[in-house]
N, C-alpha and C positions, 0 to 999 in steps of 0.2 A: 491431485486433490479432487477436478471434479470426477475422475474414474470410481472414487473413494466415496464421495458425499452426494455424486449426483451433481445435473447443472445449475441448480435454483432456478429463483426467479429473476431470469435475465431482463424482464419487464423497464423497470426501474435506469438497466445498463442502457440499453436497448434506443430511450428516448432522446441517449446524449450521445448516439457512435455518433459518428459521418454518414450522414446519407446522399450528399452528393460533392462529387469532386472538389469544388470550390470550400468545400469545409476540410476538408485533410488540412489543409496548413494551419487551420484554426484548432484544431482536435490536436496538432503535436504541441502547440505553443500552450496548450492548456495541460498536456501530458508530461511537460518540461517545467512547468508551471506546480502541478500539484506532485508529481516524481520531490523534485529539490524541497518545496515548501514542507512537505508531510515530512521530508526526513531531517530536516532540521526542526520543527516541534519535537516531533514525536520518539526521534533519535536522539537527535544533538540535544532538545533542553527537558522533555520530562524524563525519558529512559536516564539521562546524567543527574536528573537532581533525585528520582525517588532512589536510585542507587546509592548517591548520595547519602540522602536522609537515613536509609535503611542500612547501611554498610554493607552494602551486597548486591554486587551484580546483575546475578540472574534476578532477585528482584526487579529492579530495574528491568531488565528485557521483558519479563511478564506481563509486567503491568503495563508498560507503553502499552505492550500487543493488544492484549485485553482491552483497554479503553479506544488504542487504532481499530479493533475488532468492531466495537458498540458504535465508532461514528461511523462507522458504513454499514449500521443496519437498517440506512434504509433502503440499503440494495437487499433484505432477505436477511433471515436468519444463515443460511446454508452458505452462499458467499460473504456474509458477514465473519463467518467461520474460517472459511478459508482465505480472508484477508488477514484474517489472523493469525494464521499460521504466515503467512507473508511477513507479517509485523516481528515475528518471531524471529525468523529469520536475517529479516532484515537489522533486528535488534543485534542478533548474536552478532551476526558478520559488522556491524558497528561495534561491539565490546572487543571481539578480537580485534579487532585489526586498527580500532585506534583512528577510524577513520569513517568521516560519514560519504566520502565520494563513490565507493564501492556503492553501497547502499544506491544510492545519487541516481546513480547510472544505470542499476538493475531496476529502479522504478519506475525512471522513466520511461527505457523501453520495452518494460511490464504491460506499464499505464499505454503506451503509445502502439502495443501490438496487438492489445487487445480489443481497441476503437477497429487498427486497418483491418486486424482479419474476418472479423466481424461485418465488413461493408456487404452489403447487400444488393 
């Protein structure tokens, strides 16, 4: 995605990686922390209830995305975009599979590889 969109504006990311040693352990237990939390919102109870309401699935997976998209625009339109293609994903693969620990798992260490590699 960013080959595709370009990197945005990493500014916003930038202020909350690890910048020194002593914050890695701090940077995963927050990465483990918002990985689990976002996918039980945003998975487990609004992608299941506007599904719900709507009698349709891929609704459901959209609209999570779409509204997972908007609360991270205050990292940029550009990765705002490409969290939402994440959210997408992260939706489907919750509708198939019946399960939000896949998801769980790829987020957090989404969320958790994106702080290390980033260290400076």
């Amino acid at each position: 995605m960013t080959h595709l969109l370009g990197a945005g504006d990493v500014a916003a990311v930038n202020r909350i990686i690890p910048s020194h040693d002593w914050e890695i352990p701090v940077w995963l237990v927050l990465a483990a922390c918002a990985g689990v939390i976002e996918e039980l919102a945003f998975r487990g109870l609004l992608q299941r209830q506007i599904a719900y309401l709507s009698g349709r699935t891929w609704i459901g997976v959209v609209a999570q995305a779409a509204i997972f998209g908007a609360a991270h625009l205050y990292q940029g339109p550009v990765l705002a975009a490409q969290i939402t293609v994440l959210g997408l994903l992260f939706g489907a693969a919750a509708a198939v599979r019946g399960s939000l620990v896949p998801g769980m798992f790829a987020h957090v260490l989404e969320d958790a590889l994106s702080g290390l590699v980033n260290l400076g």
